[in-house]
C-alpha positions in Angstrom: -101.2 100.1 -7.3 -98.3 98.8 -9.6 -98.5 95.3 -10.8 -95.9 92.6 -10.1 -94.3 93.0 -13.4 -94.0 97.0 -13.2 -92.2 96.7 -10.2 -90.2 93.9 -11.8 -89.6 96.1 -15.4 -88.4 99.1 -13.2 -85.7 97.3 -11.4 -84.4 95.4 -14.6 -84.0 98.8 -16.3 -82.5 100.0 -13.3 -80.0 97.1 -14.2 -79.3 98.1 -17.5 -78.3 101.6 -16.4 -75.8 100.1 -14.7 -74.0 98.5 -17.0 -75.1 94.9 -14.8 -77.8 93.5 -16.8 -76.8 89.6 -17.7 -78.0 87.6 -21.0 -77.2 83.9 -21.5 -76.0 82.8 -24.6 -76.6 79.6 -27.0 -74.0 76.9 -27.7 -75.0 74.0 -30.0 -72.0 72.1 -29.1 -70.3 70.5 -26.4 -67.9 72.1 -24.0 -64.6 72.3 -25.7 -61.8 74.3 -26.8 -63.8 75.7 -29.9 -67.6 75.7 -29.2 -70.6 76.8 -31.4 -72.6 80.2 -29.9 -75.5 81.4 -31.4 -74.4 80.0 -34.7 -70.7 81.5 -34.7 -67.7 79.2 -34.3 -65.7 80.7 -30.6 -62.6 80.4 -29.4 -63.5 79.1 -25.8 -61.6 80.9 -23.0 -64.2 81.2 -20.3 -65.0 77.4 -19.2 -63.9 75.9 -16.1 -63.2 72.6 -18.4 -59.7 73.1 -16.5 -58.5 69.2 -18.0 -60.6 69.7 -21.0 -62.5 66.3 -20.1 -66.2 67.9 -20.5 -65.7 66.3 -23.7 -64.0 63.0 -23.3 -65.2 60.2 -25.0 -63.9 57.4 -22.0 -66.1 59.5 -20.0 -69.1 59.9 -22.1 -69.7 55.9 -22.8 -69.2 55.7 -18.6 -72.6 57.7 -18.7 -74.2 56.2 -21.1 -73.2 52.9 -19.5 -74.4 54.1 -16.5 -77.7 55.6 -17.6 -78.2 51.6 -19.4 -77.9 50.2 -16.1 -79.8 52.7 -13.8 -81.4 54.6 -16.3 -82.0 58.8 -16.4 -82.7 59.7 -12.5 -82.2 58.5 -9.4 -85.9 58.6 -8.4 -85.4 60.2 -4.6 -83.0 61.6 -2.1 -80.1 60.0 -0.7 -82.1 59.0 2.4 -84.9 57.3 1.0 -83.9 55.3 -1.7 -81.9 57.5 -4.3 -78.2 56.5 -2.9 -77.2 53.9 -5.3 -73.6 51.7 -5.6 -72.6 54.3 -8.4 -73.0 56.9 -5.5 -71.4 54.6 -2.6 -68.5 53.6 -4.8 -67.4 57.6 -6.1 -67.8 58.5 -2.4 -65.2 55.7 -1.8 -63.0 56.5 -4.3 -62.9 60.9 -3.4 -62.3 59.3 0.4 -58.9 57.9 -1.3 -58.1 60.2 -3.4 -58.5 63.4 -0.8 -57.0 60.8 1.9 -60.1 61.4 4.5 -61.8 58.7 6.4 -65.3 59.3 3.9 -66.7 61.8 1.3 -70.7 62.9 0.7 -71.7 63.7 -2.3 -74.0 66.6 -3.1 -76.1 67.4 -6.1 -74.4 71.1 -6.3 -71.3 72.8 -5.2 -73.5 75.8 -3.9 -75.6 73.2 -1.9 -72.4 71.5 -0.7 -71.1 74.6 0.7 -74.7 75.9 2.3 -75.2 72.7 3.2 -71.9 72.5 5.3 -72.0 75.6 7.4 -75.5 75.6 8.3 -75.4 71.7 9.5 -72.6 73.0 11.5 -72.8 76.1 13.0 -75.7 78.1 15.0 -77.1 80.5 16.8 -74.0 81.4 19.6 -71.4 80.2 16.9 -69.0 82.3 14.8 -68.2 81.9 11.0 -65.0 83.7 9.6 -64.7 84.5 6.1 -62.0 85.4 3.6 -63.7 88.4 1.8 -63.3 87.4 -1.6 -65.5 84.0 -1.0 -67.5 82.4 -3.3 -71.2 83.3 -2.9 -72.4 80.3 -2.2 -69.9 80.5 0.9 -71.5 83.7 2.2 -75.1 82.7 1.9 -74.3 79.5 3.9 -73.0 81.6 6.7 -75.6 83.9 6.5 -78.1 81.0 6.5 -76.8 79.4 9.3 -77.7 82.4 11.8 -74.0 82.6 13.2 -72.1 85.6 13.7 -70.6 86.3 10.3 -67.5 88.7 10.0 -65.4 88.6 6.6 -61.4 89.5 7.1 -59.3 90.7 4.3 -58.6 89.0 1.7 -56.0 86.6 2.1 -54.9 88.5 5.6 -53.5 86.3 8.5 -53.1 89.2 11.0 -57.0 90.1 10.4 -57.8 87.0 10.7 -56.2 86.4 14.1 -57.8 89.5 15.6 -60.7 88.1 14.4 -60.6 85.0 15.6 -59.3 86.3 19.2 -62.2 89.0 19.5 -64.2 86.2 19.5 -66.1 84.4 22.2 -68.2 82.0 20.4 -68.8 78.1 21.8 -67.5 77.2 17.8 -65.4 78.7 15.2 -65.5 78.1 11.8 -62.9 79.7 9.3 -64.5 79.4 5.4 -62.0 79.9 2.7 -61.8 79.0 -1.2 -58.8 77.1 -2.2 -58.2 79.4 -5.7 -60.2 82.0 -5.6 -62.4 81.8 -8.5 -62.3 85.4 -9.8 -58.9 86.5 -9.2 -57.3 83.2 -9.6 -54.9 83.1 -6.6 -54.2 81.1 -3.6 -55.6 80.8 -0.4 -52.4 81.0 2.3 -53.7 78.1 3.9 -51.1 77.0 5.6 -50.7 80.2 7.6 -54.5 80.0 7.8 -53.9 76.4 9.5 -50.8 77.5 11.2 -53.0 80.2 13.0 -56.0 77.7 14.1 -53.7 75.5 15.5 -52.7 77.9 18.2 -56.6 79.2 18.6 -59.9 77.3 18.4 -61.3 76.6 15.5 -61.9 74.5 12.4 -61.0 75.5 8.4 -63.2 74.7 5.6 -61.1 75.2 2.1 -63.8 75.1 -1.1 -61.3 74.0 -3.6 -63.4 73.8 -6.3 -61.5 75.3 -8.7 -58.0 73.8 -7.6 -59.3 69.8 -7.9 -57.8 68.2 -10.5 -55.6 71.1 -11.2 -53.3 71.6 -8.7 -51.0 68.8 -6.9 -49.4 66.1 -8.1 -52.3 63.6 -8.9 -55.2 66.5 -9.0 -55.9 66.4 -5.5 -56.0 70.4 -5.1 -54.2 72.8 -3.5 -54.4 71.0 -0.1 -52.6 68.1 -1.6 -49.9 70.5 -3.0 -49.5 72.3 0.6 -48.7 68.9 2.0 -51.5 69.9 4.3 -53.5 66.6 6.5 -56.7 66.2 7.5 -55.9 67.1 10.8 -54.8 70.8 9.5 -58.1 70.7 6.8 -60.9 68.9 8.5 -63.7 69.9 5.9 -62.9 69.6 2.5 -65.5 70.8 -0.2 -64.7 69.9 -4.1 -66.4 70.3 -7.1 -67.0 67.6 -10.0 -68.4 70.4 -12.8 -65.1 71.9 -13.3 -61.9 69.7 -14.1 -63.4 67.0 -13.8 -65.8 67.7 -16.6 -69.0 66.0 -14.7 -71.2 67.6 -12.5 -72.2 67.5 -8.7 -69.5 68.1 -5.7 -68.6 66.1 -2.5 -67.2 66.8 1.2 -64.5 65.2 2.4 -63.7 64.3 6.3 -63.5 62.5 9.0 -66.8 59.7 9.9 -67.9 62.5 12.5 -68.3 65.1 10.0 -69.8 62.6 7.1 -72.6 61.3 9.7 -73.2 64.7 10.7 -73.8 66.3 7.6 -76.1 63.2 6.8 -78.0 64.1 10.0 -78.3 67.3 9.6 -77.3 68.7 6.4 -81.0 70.2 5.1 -79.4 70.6 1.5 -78.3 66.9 1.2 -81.5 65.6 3.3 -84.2 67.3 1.2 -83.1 66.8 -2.6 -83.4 64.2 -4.9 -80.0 62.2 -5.5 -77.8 63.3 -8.6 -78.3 61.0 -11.4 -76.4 57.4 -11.0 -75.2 58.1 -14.3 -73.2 60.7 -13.2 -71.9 59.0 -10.2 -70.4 56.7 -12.8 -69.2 59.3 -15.1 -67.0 60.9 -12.7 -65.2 57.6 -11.4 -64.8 57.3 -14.8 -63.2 61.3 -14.6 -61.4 60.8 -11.3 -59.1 57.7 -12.5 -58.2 60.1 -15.4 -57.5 63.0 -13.7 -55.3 60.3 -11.1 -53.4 58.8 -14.5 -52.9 61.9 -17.1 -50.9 64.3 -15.6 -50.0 65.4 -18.7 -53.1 67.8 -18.4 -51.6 69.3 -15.5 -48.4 69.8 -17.1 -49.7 71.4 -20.2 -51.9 73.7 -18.2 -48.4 74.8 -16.5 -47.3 76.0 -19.9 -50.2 77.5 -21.3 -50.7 79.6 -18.3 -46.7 80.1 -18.5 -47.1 81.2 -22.5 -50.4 83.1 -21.7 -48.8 85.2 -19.1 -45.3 86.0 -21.0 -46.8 87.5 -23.9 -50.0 89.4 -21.9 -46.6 90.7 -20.0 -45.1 91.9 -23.1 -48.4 93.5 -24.5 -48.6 95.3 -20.7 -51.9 93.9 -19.6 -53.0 94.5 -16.6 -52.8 91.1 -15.1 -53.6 89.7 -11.6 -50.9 87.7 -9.9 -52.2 84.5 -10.7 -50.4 80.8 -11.6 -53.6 79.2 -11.8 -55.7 78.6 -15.2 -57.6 81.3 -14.4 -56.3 84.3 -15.7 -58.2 87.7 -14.9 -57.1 91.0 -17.1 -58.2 93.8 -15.3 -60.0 96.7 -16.9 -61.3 98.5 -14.3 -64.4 99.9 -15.8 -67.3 97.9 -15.3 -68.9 99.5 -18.9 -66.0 99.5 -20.6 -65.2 95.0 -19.4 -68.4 94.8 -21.5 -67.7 96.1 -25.0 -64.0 95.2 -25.2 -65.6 90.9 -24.5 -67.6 92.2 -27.1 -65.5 93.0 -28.9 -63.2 89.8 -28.8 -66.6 87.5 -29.7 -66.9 89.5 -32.4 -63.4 88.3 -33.2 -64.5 84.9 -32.6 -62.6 84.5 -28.8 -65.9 83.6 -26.0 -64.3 85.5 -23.1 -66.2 86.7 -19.6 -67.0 90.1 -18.8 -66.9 90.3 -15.1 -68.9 92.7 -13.6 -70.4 93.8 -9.9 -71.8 92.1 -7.6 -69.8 89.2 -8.7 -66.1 91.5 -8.0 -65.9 94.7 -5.9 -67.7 98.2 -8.1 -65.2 99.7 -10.1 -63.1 96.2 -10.7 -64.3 95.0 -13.6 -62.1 92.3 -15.3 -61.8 89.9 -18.2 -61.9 86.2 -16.8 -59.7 84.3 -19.2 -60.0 80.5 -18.8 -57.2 78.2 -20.2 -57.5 74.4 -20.7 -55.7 71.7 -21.4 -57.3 71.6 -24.7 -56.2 74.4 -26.0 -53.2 75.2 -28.2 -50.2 77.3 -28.3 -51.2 78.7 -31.7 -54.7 79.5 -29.5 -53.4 81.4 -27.0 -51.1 83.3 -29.4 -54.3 84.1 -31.4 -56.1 85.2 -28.1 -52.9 87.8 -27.4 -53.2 89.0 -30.7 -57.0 89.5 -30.4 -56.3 91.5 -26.8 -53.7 94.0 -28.3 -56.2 94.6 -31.1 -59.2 95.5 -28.7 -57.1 97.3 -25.6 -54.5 98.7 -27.5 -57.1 100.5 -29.3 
């Protein structure tokens, strides 16, 4: 009989075959626009330091401030006696800023998301999803026991047929915001335009829009115009622009108290550290006040996208810092990042299951940290790799 680890062995190699086997690498520096990896200075371009304020010093004494007063952990979950005033007051303050009645903070975006969907929906309900959601999006729809049914990407008139075949008691229509691998927008106010004239509630995960997009960082629901009425559950993320770590739902006092009630992934797991909670008020009134970040983002995205144009990358149609060149060769994605580390530019290799077989893709990250004389370097480092 084969041992556990045979069985395990076989299937890694199987990985390797494909082309899909992952290895982490080692920074020795912070997160910033040059980082340190396994002893090689990088050019950073796959972060989701959007604002570039992983980094920032304001933000970095608000933690250790925090940690001074309530020290390294918060000892226990939310519900016992882990919710602290650093917690109540950054759940007040994302209420504000998102302009919902309340927020909840979770320890994860993933467990945000999970945490969501399966407090919501059962049995006899139905969960729509846009088919280029995040993962964490799927598994909470397939944890929930709903019906599950994914409609094309970023298509109303599926959607609608969708949402009409359906006879469930509740309907629930999942989307992200950006979508975190291709980099473009959710149509969400279609997306709301259609649920107004058929039941049903919309969930937009705009993790990777927060802080980014609108006019003081409050995502691309803030830049649609869109109300709470439109969005009723709002899911953010604290680990990408706004350099901390943990995530939050926004929405109305029904949907806070119920996800308190019933939300298994907020009930059963220890609070995120106070510290943290501090650190990210500390982010959120800078991502509110600099929108300089926002505006330099606009140009190095701008400047990025100009000259990839000239070189005749294969770019995907995206505004948004993230900037996916597609290769199309799920082997090939893999030597050509490579190949730019080598050249001292830290750039993702996207690979299945994470993106469709056969759509292999550099994920190029900009930040507000980096410099025109960077992204002119990158460009010059891309013709020298796929011009080849």
């Amino acid at each position: 009989m084969d041992t556990m680890d045979a069985t395990l062995h076989a299937a890694l190699g199987e990985r390797r075959i494909q082309h899909l086997y992952r290895q982490r690498s080692h920074l020795t520096s912070g997160c910033a626009a040059m980082i340190t990896v396994d002893g090689k200075p990088q050019h950073n371009f796959c972060s989701n330091d959007y604002l570039g304020l992983a980094g920032h010093p304001d933000i970095a004494l608000a933690l250790k401030a925090g940690a001074d007063q309530y020290g390294t952990g918060s000892g226990a979950s939310h519900l016992i006696s882990g919710h602290s005033e650093a917690h109540e007051n950054l759940e007040q303050q994302l209420a504000e800023f998102t302009g919902r009645p309340r927020a909840l903070l979770f320890s994860t975006g993933y467990m945000a998301n999970m945490g969501v969907i399966t407090a919501l929906m059962g049995r006899h309900d139905m969960v729509l999803q846009d088919y280029l959601n995040h993962a964490s999006l799927l598994d909470g729809g397939r944890l929930s026991r709903a019906q599950m049914q994914r409609y094309k990407h970023s298509n109303i008139e599926d959607l609608a047929a969708k949402l009409d075949a359906s006879h469930a008691s509740r309907k629930l229509v999942v989307t992200d915001g950006v979508f975190s691998m291709d980099g473009d927008l959710a149509p969400l106010v279609s997306v709301a335009e259609t649920l107004r004239h058929k039941s049903g509630w919309l969930m937009v995960d705009d993790a990777h829009g927060f802080g980014v997009l609108g006019k003081t960082g409050g995502g691309l629901v803030e830049a649609l115009g869109l109300s709470s009425d439109q969005v009723p559950i709002l899911v953010g993320t604290l680990g990408k622009a706004f350099g901390t770590f943990g995530a939050f739902v926004a929405g109305s006092e029904a949907l806070i108290e119920t996800l308190i009630q019933f939300s298994r992934s907020y009930i059963y797991t220890t609070a995120l550290p106070p510290s943290v909670a501090v650190a990210s008020s500390a982010s959120l009134k800078i991502v509110q006040a600099e929108s300089w970040r926002r505006e330099k983002l606009v140009s190095l995205v701008s400047r990025f996208r100009s000259g990839a144009e000239q070189l005749s990358l294969h770019l995907m149609d995206s505004q948004t810092p993230i900037q996916p060149v597609k290769i199309n060769d799920d082997q090939l994605v893999i030597a050509i990042s490579q190949q730019l580390r080598d050249q001292g530019f830290m750039v993702g290799a996207i690979r299945p299951p994470t993106v469709p077989k056969g759509s292999g893709r550099l994920r190029i990250c900009l930040s507000a940290m980096h410099t025109d004389e960077q992204i002119d370097k990158l460009l010059d480092a891309l013709e020298s790799v796929i011009g080849e």
